[in-house]
Structure formats: structure tokens, C-alpha cells
N, C-alpha and C positions, 0 to 999 in steps of 0.2 A: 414545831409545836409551840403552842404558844407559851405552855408550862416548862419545855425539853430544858432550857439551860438551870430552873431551878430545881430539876429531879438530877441533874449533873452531878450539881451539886450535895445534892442529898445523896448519892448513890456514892460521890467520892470523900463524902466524911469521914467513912470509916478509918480504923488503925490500918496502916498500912500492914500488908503479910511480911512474913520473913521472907531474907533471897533466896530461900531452900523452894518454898512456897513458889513463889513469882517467877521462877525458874522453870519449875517442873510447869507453871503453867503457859509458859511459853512455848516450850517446847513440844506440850499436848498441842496445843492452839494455835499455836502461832501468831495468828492476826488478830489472836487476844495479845496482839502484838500491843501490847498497849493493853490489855486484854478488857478493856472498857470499852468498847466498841458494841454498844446493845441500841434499841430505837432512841433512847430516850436521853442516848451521849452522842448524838451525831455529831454534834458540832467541836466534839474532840478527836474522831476517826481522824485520820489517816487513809481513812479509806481503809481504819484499821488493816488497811490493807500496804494499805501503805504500806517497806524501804533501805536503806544504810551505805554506809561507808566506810575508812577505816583510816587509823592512827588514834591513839592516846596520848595522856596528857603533856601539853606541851606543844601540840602537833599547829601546824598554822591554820586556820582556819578562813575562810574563802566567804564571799560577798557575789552573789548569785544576780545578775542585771538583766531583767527578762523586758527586752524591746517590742511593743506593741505598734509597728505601723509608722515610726517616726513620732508617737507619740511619749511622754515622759515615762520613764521607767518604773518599773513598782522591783523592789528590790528586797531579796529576800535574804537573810541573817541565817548564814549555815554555813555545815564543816567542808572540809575539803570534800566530800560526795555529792555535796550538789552540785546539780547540774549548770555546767555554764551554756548561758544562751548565745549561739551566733546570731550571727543577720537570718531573715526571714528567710525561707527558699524562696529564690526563683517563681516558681509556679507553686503559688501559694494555695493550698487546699483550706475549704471551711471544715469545721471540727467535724460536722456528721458526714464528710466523703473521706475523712481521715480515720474515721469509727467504721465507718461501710467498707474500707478498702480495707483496714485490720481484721474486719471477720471474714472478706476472702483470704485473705492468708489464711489464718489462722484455720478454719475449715481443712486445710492440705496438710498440717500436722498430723504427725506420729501419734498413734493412740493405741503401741502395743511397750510394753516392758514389763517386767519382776516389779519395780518400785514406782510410785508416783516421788519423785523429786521437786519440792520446794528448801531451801536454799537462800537465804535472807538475810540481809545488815538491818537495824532497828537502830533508827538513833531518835532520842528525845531530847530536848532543850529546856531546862527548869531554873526560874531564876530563885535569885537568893534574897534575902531580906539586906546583905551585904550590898546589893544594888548593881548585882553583875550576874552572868548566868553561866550555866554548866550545861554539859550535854553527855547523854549516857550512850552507851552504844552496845548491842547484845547482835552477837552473831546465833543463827537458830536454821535446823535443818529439821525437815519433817520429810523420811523413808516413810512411806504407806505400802505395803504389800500387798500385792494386788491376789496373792492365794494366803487361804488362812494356813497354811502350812508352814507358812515363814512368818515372824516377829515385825512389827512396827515399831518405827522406832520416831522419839524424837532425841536431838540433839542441840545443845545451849550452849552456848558461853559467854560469861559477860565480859566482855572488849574495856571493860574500865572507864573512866568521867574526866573531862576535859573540860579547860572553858571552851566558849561556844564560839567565839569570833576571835581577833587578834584584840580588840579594844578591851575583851571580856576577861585576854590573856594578862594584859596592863594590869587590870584594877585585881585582877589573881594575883599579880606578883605584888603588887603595891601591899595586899591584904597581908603578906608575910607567905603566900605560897604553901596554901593548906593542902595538906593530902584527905579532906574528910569538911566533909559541909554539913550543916542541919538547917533542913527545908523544913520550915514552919507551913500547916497548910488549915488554912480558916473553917471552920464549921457553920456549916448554916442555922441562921438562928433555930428554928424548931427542932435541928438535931442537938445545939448547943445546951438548948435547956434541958434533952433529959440525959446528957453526960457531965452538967456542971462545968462546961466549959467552952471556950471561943474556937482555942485552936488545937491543934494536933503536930507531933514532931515526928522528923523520922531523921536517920542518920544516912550519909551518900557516903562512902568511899573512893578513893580515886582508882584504888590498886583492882587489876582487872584478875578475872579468876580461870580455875581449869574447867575444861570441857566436861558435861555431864551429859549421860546418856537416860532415856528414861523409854520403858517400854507403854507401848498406844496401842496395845491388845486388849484393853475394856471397853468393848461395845463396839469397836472398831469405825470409833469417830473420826471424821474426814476433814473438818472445820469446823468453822462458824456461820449459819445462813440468818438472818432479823435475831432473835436471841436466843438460840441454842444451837447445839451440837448437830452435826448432818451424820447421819449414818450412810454405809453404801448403799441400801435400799435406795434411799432419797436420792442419794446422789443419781441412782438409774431411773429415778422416775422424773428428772427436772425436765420439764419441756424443750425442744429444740428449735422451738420455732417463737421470733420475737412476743409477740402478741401473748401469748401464751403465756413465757415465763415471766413476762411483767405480773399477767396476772396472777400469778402462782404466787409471786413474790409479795404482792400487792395485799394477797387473800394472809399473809402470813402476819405482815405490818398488821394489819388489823383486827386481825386477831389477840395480839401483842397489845394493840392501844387498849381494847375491850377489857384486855386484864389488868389493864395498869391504869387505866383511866386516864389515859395522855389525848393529846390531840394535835392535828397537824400546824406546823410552822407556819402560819400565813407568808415569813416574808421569802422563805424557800421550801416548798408544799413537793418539788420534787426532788432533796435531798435525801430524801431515805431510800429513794428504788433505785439514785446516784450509788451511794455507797453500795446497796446490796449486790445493785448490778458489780461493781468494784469488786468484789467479793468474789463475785462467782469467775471474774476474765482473770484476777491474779494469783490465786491461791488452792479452790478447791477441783479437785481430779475427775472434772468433769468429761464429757466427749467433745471434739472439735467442733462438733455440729453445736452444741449446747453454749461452748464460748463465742463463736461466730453468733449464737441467738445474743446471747449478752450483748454484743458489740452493738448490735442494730438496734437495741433494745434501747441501749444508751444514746444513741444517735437521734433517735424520739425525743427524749427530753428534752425541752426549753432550757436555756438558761447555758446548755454546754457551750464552750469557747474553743478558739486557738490561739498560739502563740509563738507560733513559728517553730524552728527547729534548737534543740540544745543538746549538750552530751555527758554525761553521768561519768561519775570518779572512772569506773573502766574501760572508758573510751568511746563507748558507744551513742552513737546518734541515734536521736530519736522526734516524733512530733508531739509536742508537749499543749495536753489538754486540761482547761481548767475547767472550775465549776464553781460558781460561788455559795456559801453559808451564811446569809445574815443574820441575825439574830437580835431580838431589843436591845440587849446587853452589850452585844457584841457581834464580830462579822469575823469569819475567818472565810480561807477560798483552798479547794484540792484542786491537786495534781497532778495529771498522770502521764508520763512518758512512755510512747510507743516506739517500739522499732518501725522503720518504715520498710524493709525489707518483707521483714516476717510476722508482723503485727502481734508479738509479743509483748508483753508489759514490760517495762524495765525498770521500773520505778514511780514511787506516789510520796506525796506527804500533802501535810496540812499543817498551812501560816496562818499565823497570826493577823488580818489584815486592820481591824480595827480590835481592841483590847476590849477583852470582858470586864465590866465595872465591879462586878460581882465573882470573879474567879478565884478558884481552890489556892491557887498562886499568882506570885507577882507575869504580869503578861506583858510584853510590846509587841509595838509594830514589826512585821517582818519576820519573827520567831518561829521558828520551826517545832510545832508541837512534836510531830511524830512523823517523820521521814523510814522507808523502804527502802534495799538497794535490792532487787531480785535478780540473786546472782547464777542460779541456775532454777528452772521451773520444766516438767517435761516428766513422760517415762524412761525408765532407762532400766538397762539391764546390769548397770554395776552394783555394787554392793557398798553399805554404809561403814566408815572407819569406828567403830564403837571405841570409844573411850573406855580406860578403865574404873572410873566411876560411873556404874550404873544402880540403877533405881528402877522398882514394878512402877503399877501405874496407882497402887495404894500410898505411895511417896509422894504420887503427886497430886493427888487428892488434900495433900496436907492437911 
């Protein structure tokens, strides 16, 4: 849209919530993972769907080299969970027979259990006005119950803040080795003038916290689809056939601009049915036949790439797909890792590729705004560890 990145900004002016707050909406949400993932912040997703990793502060941090064809690297600034890229396969596939051959997998999935299981690392990258940056990282699990006779649950914890690369570690230690950062974050001028002021503070801590448990028995929300909550209704009524849930999704965007009075991106017109599609193959408990629609879905789109094969902090190989975001302002590009086995997702985030001139915060090149590790996704018939901090879901309404 050609307005999207200055509603960004107006939408992320606000006072930041408390961690009670951001927490409980994590763990409701999850791919409100970032939970700013609405039409009119595409260009900060993750594919909100986006990711994670693990270690705190201290931990070394890794420089990600993704080879295109023998041509120069594009190189992305991240913690030990990203993904390193090998040499290209062999019998290199284009991205829509990599996308076509994930929704035949994915189609011969399991689609009975007690739970729908998501299972996720979050990690984001925020820099400092110090001139160096931090990365946070929340671990989040979403139990969905599949009879209303049992509790939904979701589950959080925040994994604690780190600098973001080893050079990020230097200028951390050089600073005297803070355990606690304050992120300054700019206001857009027409929000500025009627709060009487430029910018907004908030405080980071390093020290990571205990597990909280929080119940997802109001309304029996299932995600996130364009900008609201899915119920399981919806979720049974999403098409399973490509064509279809384009337009389902398509009829939804637009209904969403008509209320908001936004308008489409000219320089990436098909980033928002990218992310939605994202949405519906990583996150929400839909049927095999309905993610297999996604995948072809996505495989229509202009504009999708490859980039050979890479392998995520827990081993796993996968064929890594991009997409790009330009923007006037700015250009960022998503990512997504497939198993090639079983055309599971295993991970997304979204870089930095060109810096927003006009962003909330300090940006570069390579930054990883908002990375996923999807450490388990599926039905299952185990049962969730509840923590003994729990919370209804009026806790998490904040």
C-alpha cells in the first residue's frame, strides 16, 4: 500500500503494554507473534508467522550466507537459530515445484489428535540508540482442544535479551555490560502533536522469566487470518481448493482496506495474500487438504523465489523460500524453510534488506526483525505441562 508503512507507524506509536500484557498475548495469539501482524504492517510480519532459536545472553551469535547461483551473497545478521545455508542441491527445483511438491506431502498428514500443537521460538532484533543491537527471544506453545470438554491452553516464556551478533556482543561489553536497555521509539508527527511529544520509551531487561500458562477458552480462537481472530467455524469453512482460498482471503484484505481506507502496495501488490497464505501453512489447525490449498496458492504468486537448501539451529534441512517487500521507504524480504521430506514449515523471519528511513527504530541492513523456529506443529494426542502460573483468558485481555 502505498500509505502501509506510514499507518505502521501510526499503529506502533502507541505506549508499549506491560510484559503481563504482551505475554498473555502471545500466548493467546501467537503469530501475534510480534502481534503486529495486521494488513496495514505487512512489511514488519514475519510472516508474523514467522520462528526462534535458543541461548541467552552472552551466547555467540552466527552470520547466515545464503548463496544464490554463484552469485554474491546477501547476508543476514542473526542468532545461532538461523539457518546456515549449504551449496545449492544437486537437482535444483524452482520455488513453485518446491511449493507444489510441499502440498503433496503435506496433504498425507495426520489430521486426528486431542490437541492441535504449535510450538515456537520468537526471536526479534531491536537496535539501541547506543549504536548496537539486542535480540529478544520468547518461547510460546498454543494446546488447542479439539473437544470443548478439555481446556485450551496457551503457554509463554520469555527466553531473555541478548546482543544480536558477536560485533553487537563487543560494543555490549565495551558499553560496561548492561543487564537492561532503554529503546527510544519515534512518533509520527500527527500522533506527536496530540501527545505533546516526538518519542516514546520503554525498558528491555536481559534476565529471562518463568513459564506462564494462560487459558484460550474465550471464543475458542484458533489464530490470526488479515486482521482478526479465526474461530473454529472458520477454520471449517476455509476452502480447500487453491483458487478459492485466494479468493476468500482476497475478499477479506478488502474488506479490511474498505475499513481502514488503505490501498494496495504498488511495488509488492502481492505481499498480503504472501503473508496470509504464511499464515494459514504455519500456524493455524487447519485440514491437510486446506494447507496443501495454501501451498499452490502461494506457488501462483509472482514474485516467489529460491534459494537453495539450509539447516535451522535443530538440524533440520530444508528448501528455503523467499519473497520480497519493497517499500518507498524501505525494502525488507521473507522466509521460509521447508522440510523437503514432509513439506512442513520449519521456519520464517523477515530482514531487513534495505532500512526504513522513517522507522519506529534504529534499522540495518541484514537485521532480523522477527524470526520463528517451529519446533513442533501437528495433532497429537499428548497432553500439555501447565506451569504453575496460570491465568483465565480475562488476564489476558489485559
Amino acid at each position: 500500500m502505498n500509505d502501509e508503512m506510514s499507518a505502521v507507524r501510526k499503529l506502533l506509536a502507541e505506549e508499549p503494554p506491560s510484559d503481563r500484557v504482551v505475554a498473555a498475548g502471545r500466548a493467546r495469539l501467537l503469530h501475534a507473534q510480534d502481534g503486529r501482524t495486521r494488513r496495514s504492517r505487512t512489511a514488519l510480519r514475519s510472516a508474523r508467522w514467522t520462528t526462534l532459536g535458543v541461548g541467552l545472553l552472552g551466547a555467540a551469535a552466527a552470520v547466515t550466507m545464503v548463496m544464490v547461483n554463484g552469485t554474491a551473497p546477501v547476508t543476514s545478521v542473526g542468532g545461532t537459530d538461523r539457518p546456515v545455508v549449504t551449496q545449492p542441491v544437486p537437482a535444483r527445483l524452482s520455488a513453485k515445484d518446491i511449493l507444489l511438491a510441499a502440498a503433496t506431502k503435506v496433504e498425507k498428514s495426520q489430521a486426528d489428535g486431542t490437541y492441535w500443537l504449535l510450538k515456537v521460538r520468537t526471536d526479534s532484533q531491536r537496535g539501541l540508540a547506543e549504536g548496537y543491537w539486542i535480540e529478544q527471544s520468547y518461547s510460546n506453545e498454543n494446546w488447542i482442544a479439539r473437544s470443548t470438554s478439555k481446556s485450551s491452553w496457551g503457554i509463554t516464556q520469555n527466553l531473555g535479551v541478548r546482543p544480536a551478533t558477536p560485533a553487537d556482543e563487543e560494543a555490549w561489553r565495551k558499553a560496561g555490560s548492561p543487564d537492561s536497555w532503554k529503546i527510544v521509539h519515534k512518533i509520527p508527527a500527527e500522533k506527536a502533536k496530540i501527545v505533546g511529544k516526538k518519542t516514546s520509551e520503554e525498558i528491555v531487561n536481559s534476565a529471562a522469566g518463568k513459564p506462564e500458562a494462560w487459558r484460550l477458552d474465550d471464543g475458542g480462537r484458533f489464530g490470526w487470518l488479515v486482521n482478526g481472530p479465526v474461530t473454529e467455524q472458520e477454520i471449517r469453512r476455509l476452502p480447500d481448493d487453491p483458487e478459492k482460498l485466494r479468493a476468500y482471503i482476497q475478499e477479506k484484505l478488502d474488506k479490511f482496506a474498505r475499513s481502514t481506507g488503505s490501498t494496495t502496495n504498488v511495488d509488492s501488490p502481492h505481499l498480503e495474500m504472501y503473508s496470509e497464505l504464511g499464515r494459514v501453512i504455519t500456524g493455524l489447525p487447519v485440514t491437510p487438504e486446506v494447507r496443501a490449498a495454501a501451498y499452490r496458492a502461494m506457488a501462483s504468486l509472482p514474485g516467489v523465489s529460491e534459494r537453495g537448501e539450509a539447516t535451522d539451529s535443530l538440524g533440520r534441512t530444508g528448501q528455503l523460500i523467499v519473497f520480497p517487500a519493497p517499500f518507498p521507504t524501505g525494502e525488507y524480504e521473507h522466509r521460509l524453510l521447508i522440510d523437503r521430506e514432509t513439506g512442513v514449515a520449519l521456519w520464517s523471519e523477515t530482514v531487513v534488506v534495505r532500512p526504513d528511513t522513517q522507522a519506529r527504530e534504529p534499522q540495518r541492513a541484514g537485521q532480523t526483525l522477527h524470526s520463528t523456529l517451529i519446533e513442533k506443529v501437528g495433532w497429537t494426542d499428548d497432553e500439555p505441562e501447565i506451569p504453575a502460573d496460570q491465568r483465565g483468558p480475562e488476564d489476558a485481555k489485559g
